[in-house]
C-alpha positions as CSV (number, residue, x, y, z in Angstrom):
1,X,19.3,-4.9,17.1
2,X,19.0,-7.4,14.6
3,X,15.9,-9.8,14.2
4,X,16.2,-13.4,13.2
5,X,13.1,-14.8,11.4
6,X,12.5,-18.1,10.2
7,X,12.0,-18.6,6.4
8,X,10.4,-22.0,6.5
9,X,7.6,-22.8,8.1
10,X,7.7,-25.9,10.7
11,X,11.4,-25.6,10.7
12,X,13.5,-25.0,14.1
13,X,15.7,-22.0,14.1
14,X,18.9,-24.6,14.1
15,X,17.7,-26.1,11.0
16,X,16.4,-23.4,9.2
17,X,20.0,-22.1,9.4
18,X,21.8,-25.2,8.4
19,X,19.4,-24.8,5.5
20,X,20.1,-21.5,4.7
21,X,16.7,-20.5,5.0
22,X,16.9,-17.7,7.8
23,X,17.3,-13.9,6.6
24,X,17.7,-10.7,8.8
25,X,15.4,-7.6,9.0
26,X,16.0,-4.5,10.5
27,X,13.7,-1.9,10.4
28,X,15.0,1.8,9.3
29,X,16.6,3.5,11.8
30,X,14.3,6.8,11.5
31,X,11.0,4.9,12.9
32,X,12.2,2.4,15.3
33,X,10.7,4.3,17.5
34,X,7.5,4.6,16.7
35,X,7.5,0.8,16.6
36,X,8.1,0.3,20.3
37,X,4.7,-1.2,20.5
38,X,5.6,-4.2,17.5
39,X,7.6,-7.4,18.8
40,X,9.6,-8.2,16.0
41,X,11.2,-11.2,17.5
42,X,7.8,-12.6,17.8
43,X,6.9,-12.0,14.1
44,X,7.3,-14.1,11.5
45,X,7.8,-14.2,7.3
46,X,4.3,-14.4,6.0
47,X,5.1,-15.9,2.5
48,X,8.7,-15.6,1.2
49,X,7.8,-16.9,-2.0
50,X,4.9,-14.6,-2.6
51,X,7.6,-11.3,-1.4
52,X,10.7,-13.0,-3.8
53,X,7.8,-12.2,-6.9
54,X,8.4,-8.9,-5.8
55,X,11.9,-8.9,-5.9
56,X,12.1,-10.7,-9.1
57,X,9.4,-8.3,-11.1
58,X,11.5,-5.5,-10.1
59,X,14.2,-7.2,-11.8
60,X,16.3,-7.5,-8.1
61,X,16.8,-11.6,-9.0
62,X,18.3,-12.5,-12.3
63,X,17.0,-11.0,-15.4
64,X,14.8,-13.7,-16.1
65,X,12.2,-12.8,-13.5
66,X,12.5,-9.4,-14.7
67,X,8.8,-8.0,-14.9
68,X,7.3,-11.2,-14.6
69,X,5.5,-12.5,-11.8
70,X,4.4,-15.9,-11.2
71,X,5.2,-16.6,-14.7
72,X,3.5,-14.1,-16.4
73,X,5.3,-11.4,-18.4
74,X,3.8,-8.1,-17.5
75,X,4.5,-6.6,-21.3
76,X,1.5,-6.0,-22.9
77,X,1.7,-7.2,-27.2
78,X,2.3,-4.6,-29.8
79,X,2.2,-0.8,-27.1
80,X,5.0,1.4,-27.5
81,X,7.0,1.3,-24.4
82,X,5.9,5.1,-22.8
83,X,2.6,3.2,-22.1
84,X,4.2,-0.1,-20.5
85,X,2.2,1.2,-17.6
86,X,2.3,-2.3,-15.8
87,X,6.2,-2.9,-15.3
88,X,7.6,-3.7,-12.6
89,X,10.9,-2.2,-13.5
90,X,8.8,1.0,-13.7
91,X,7.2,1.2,-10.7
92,X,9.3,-1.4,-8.5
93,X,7.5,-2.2,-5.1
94,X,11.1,-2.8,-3.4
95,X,9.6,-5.1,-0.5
96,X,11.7,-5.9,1.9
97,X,9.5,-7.1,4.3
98,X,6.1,-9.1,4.7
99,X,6.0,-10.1,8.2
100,X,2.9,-11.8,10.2
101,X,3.0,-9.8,13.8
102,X,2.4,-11.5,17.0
103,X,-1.5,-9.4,17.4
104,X,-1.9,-10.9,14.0
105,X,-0.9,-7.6,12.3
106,X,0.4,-8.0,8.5
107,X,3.8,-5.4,8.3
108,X,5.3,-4.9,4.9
109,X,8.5,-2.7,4.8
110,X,8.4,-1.5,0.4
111,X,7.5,1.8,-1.5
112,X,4.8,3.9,-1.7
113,X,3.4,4.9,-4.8
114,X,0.6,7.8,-5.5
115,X,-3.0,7.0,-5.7
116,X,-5.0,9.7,-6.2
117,X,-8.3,7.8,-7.2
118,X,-11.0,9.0,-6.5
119,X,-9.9,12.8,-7.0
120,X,-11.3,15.8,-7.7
121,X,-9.0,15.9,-10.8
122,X,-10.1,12.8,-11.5
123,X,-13.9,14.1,-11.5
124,X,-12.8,17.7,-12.8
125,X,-11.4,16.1,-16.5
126,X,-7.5,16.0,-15.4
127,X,-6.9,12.7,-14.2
128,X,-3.2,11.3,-14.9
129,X,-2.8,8.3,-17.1
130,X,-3.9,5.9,-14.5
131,X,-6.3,7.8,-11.9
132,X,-9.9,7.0,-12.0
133,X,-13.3,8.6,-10.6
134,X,-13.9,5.2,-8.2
135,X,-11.9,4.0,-5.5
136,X,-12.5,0.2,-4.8
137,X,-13.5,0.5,-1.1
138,X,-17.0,2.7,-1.0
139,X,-18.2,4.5,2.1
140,X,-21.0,2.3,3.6
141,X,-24.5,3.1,2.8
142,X,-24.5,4.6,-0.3
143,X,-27.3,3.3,-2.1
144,X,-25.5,4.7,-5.6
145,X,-21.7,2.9,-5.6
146,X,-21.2,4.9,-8.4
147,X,-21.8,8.9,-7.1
148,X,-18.9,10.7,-6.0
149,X,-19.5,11.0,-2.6
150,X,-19.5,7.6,-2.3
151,X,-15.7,7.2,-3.3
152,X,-12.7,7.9,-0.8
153,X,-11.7,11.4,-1.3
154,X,-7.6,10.9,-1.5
155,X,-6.8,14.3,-0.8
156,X,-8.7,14.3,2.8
157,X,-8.5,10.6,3.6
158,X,-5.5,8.9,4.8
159,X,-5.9,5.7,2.2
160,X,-3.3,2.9,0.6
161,X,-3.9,0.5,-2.1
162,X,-4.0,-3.5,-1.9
163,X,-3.0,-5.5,-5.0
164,X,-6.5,-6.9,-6.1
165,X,-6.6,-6.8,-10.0
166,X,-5.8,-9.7,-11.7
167,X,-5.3,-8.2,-14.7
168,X,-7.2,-10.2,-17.6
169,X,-5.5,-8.6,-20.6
170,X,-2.5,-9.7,-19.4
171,X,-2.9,-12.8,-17.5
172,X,-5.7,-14.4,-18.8
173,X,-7.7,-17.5,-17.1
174,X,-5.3,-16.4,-14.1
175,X,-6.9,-13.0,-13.8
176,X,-9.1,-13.8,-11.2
177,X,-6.8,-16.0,-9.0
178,X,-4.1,-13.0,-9.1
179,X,-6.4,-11.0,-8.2
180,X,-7.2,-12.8,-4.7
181,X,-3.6,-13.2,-4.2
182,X,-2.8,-10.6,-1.5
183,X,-5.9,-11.1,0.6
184,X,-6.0,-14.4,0.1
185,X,-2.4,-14.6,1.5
186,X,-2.5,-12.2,4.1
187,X,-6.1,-12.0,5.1
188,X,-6.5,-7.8,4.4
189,X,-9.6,-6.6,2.5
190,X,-10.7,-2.8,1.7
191,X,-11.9,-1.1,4.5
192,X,-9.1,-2.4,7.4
193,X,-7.4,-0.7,8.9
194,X,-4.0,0.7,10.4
195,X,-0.8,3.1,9.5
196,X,1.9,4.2,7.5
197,X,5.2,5.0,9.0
198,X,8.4,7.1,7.4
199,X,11.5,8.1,9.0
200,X,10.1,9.0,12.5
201,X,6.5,10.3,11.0
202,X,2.9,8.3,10.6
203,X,-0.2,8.6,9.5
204,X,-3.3,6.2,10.2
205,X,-4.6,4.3,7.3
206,X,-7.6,2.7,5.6
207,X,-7.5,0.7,2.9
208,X,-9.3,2.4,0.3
209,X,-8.3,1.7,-3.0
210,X,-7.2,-1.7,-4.9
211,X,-4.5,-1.5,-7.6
212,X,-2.5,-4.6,-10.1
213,X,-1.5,-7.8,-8.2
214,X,1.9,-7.1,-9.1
215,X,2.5,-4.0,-7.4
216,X,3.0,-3.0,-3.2
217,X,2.9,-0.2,-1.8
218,X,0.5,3.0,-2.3
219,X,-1.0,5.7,-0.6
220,X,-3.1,8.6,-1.4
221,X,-2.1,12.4,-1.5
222,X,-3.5,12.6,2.0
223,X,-0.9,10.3,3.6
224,X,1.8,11.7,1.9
225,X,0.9,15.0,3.4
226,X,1.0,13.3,6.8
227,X,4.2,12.1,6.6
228,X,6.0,15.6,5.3
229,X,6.0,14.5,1.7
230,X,3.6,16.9,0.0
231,X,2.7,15.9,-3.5
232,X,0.3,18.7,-4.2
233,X,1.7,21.4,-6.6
234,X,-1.2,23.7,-4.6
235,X,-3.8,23.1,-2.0
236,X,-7.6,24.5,-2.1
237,X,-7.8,27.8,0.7
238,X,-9.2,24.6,3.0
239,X,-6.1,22.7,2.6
240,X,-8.5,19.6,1.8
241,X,-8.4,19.6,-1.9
242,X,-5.6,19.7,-4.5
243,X,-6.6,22.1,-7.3
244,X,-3.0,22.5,-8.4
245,X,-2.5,25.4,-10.7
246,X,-5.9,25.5,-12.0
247,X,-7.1,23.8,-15.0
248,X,-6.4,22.2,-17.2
249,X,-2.9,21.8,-14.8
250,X,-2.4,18.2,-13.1
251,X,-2.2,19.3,-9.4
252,X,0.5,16.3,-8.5
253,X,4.1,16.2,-8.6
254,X,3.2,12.3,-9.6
255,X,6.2,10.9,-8.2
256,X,6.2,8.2,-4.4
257,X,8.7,7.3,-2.5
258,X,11.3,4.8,-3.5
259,X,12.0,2.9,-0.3
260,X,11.7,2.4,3.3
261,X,8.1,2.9,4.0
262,X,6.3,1.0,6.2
263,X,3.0,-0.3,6.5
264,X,1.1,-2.3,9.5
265,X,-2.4,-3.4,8.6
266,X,-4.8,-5.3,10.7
267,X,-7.3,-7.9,8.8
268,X,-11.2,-8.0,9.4
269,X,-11.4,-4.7,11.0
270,X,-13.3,-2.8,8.6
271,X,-15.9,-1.3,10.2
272,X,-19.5,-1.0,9.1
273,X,-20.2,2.5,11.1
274,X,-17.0,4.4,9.4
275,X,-18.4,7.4,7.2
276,X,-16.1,10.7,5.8
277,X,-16.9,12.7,8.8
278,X,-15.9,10.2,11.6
279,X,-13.2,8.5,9.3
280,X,-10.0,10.2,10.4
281,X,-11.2,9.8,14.0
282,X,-11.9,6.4,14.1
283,X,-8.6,5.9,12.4
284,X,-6.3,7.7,14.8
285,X,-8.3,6.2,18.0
286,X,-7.5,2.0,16.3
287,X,-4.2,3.2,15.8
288,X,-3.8,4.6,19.2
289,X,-5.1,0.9,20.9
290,X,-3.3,-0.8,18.9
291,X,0.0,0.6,18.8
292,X,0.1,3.1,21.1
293,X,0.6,5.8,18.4
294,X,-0.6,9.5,18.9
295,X,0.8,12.8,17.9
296,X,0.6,12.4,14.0
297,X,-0.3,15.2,11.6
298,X,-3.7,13.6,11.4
299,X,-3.8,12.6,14.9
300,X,-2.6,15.4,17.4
């Protein structure tokens, strides 16, 4: 069944459609059910604008807006193009969705990148070209923001990535207001919480990790072994940490998925109690009251 949403804010639905201004989402086919417990008809377009920079960077409206967003060109001066790291044409986010839920939910429908942040490959000396020791969200508490244990382990937490760099060497003065962007626009900060969903599997989520204002939709190695999409090359004998190979091997296949992932975060519930023991727990049993989801690989 098909979902009408109004494009304009303040418009009626009779106008909005004179104006050309109404679009229609369905979600994929695979995990309508698992979303039994969402009322699409109630949702509603959070910012079309803000989801058409999207489509543009990825180069999906006229080559103009190609791997620019918001004006700025996302080619950094004088690097060879192997390391044109920030591209959208890359890594493009393919968001075809950024809804507003009726319970106040924020659902985006795009890709999912790897994050693997955070890492023991990142703290063993093979990190990929992008992965870092820190994850933006810390574990409450910890006095030292900086140790390793106070990170989110990607390989054992269930974690996706919110655009939150602004991006300074390439946008300037803008940096910091690009870097607001998301959360300013849909109200999520690190620590909230909710799930992923692909073709008929979830996962609960927290969001653990920030990543370039141009770029939605990532997860860590954890949720994509959730949802049946394995990107370790070898897990440790616990099945909680990906050693790959052995050193100095990169354990990832560092490749995502392309399309049709979906996301459902909920703003402000980050919790101040939430530690690496209780974490998975506390994720499954939010995602169980608020959207009636049980039965995941990390939830049985």
């Amino acid at each position: 069944m098909k979902h009408l949403y109004v494009l304009a804010a303040g418009l009626g639905l009779a106008a909005a459609l004179a104006a050309g201004q109404a679009n229609a989402y369905d979600p994929p086919a695979a995990s309508v059910g698992l979303l039994s417990g969402v009322d699409f008809a109630a949702a509603a377009p959070l910012d079309e604008g803000y989801r058409m920079e999207f489509v543009g960077c990825d180069g999906d409206a006229g080559a103009s807006k190609k791997d620019h967003f918001l004006g700025h060109s996302l080619r950094l001066s004088g690097v060879p193009e192997s390391r044109q790291f920030y591209l959208c044409s890359r890594d493009p986010s393919h968001v075809k969705a950024l809804l507003k839920l009726e319970d106040g939910g924020i659902y985006w429908h795009s890709k999912m990148a790897l994050d693997v942040d955070g890492s023991w490959a990142a703290w063993n000396g093979i990190p990929g070209a992008t992965d870092l020791k820190e994850t933006s969200y810390k574990w409450p508490g910890y006095p030292n923001s900086s140790a390793r244990a106070a990170q989110i382990d990607p390989d054992r937490i269930p974690f996706i990535v919110i655009p939150l760099a602004g991006l300074k060497k390439l946008t300037g003065t803008a940096s910091s207001s690009l870097g607001k962007l998301f959360a300013g626009t849909t109200g999520i900060g690190l620590g909230d919480m909710g799930v992923v969903i692909h073709k008929g599997l979830w996962t609960p989520v927290l969001v653990g990790d920030g990543g370039p204002f141009m770029r939605l939709g990532e997860g860590s190695s954890r949720v994509f072994e959730a949802i049946g999409q394995s990107r370790c090359k070898k897990w440790s004998s616990d099945g909680q940490t990906c050693v790959g190979p052995g050193h100095p091997v990169y354990p990832y296949k560092n490749f995502g998925l392309g399309h049709d992932v979906l996301f459902i975060v909920y703003p402000g519930t980050a919790s101040p109690d939430i530690t690496p023991d209780n974490a998975v727990a506390t994720l499954c049993a939010f995602a169980r009251r608020k959207l009636g989801l049980s039965g995941g690989a990390m939830c049985p």
